[in-house]
Structures are given as C-alpha cells and as structure tokens.
C-alpha positions as CSV (number, residue, x, y, z in Angstrom):
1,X,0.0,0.0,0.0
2,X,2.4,2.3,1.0
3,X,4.8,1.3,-2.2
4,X,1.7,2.5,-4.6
5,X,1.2,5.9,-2.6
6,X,4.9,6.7,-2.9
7,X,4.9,5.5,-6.7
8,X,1.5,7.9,-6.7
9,X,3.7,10.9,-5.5
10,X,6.9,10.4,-7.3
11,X,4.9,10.5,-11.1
12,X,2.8,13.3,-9.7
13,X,5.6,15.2,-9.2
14,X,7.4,14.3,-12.2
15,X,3.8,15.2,-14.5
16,X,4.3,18.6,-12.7
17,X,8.0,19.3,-13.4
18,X,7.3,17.9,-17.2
19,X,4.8,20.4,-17.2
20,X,6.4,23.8,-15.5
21,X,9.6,22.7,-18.0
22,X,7.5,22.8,-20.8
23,X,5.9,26.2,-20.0
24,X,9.0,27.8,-19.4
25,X,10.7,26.5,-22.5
26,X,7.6,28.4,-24.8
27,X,7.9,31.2,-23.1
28,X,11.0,31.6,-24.1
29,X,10.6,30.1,-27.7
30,X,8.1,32.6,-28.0
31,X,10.7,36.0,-27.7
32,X,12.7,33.9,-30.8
33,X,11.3,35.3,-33.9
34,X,9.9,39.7,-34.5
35,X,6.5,40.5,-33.7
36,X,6.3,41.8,-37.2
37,X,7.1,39.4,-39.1
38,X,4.7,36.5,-37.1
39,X,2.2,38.9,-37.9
40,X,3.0,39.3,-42.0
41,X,3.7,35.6,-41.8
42,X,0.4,34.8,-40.2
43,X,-1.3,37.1,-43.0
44,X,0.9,35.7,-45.9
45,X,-0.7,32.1,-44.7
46,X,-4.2,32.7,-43.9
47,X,-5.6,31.0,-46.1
48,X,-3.0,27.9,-46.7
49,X,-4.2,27.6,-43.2
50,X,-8.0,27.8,-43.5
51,X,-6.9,24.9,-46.2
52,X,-5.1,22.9,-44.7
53,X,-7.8,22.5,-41.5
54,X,-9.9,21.6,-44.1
55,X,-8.3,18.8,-45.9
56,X,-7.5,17.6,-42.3
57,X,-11.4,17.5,-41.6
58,X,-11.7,16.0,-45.0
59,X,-9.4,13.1,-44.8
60,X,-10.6,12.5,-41.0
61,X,-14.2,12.3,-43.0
62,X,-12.3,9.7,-45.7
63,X,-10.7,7.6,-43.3
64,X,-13.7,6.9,-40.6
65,X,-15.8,5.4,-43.7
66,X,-15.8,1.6,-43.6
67,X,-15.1,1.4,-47.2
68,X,-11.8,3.6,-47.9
69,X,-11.2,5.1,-51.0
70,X,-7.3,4.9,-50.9
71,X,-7.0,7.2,-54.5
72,X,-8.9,10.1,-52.9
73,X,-6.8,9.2,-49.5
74,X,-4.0,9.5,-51.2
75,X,-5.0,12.7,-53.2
76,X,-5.8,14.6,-50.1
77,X,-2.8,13.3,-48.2
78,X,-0.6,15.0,-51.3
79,X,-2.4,18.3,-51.1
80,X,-1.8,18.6,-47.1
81,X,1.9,17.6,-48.1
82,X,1.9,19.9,-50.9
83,X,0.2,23.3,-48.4
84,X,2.8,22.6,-45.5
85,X,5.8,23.1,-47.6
86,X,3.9,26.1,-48.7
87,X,3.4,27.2,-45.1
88,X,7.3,25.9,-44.4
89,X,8.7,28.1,-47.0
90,X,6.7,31.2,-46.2
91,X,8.6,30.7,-42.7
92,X,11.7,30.2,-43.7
93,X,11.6,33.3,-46.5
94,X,10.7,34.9,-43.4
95,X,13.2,34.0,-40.6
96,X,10.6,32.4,-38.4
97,X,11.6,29.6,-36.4
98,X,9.1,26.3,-36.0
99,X,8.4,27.3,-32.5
100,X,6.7,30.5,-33.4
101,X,4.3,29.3,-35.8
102,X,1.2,28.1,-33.9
C-alpha cells in the first residue's frame, strides 16, 4: 500500500515538473522570432491555413468510412503535403523559427 502511494507521489511530481519545463521552454521560444514578421507571416498564410484544416477535416471524413477510398486518400494526403511546404517556406523566407508558428 504504501509502495503504490509513494509510486502515486513520485509521477505526480514528475507530470508537474514535465509540465512547468514545458511552460518555461515556450515562453521563451516565443521571444525567438519579431512581432512583425509572425504577424506578416500569419497574413501571408491565412488561407493555406484555413486549407489545410480543411483537408484535415476531409481526410478524418475519408478515413472513418468503412469502405476507404485509398486514391482520394491519397489525393488529399498529397495536397496537405503539398500546403505545408507552402506554409514551411513562407517561414523560412521569413526568418521564423518552428516554435513560433502556432
């Protein structure tokens, strides 16, 4: 009993130490790249964005069919491919590292 308390408390505490590590570190991440340029990049991609959610949606809609249709799978797999490396370069023509691209 007292061996599944103390088990209890030690992965407690390391769940909260993960967690306050984690915090920290994007705070920090977060200072790495200008204010302007997240903004133009975030206006630059708009709209590869508002894309790319929806091929996500769309493929989650493909996949949970019983039957799956592996050419349209496939098809929208390619275009999520295809609007990241969009999204990728538009950071990288901008200087903005991966951190500060939520």
């Amino acid at each position: 009993m007292k061996k599944n308390i103390i088990v209890g408390i030690a992965m407690a505490l390391g769940m909260l130490t993960v967690g306050a590590l984690s915090a920290s570190a994007a705070d920090l991440c977060g200072k790495c790249a200008d204010s302007q340029a997240v903004q133009q990049f975030k206006q630059e991609t708009d709209v590869l964005t508002s894309e790319l959610k929806a091929k996500d949606i769309e493929l989650r809609w493909l996949y949970s069919y019983d039957s799956i249709d592996m050419q349209k799978v496939n098809v929208v797999e390619a275009k999520i491919k295809e609007l990241k490396e969009k999204i990728n370069a538009s950071a990288s023509k901008l200087g903005i590292p991966a951190c500060s691209r939520s």
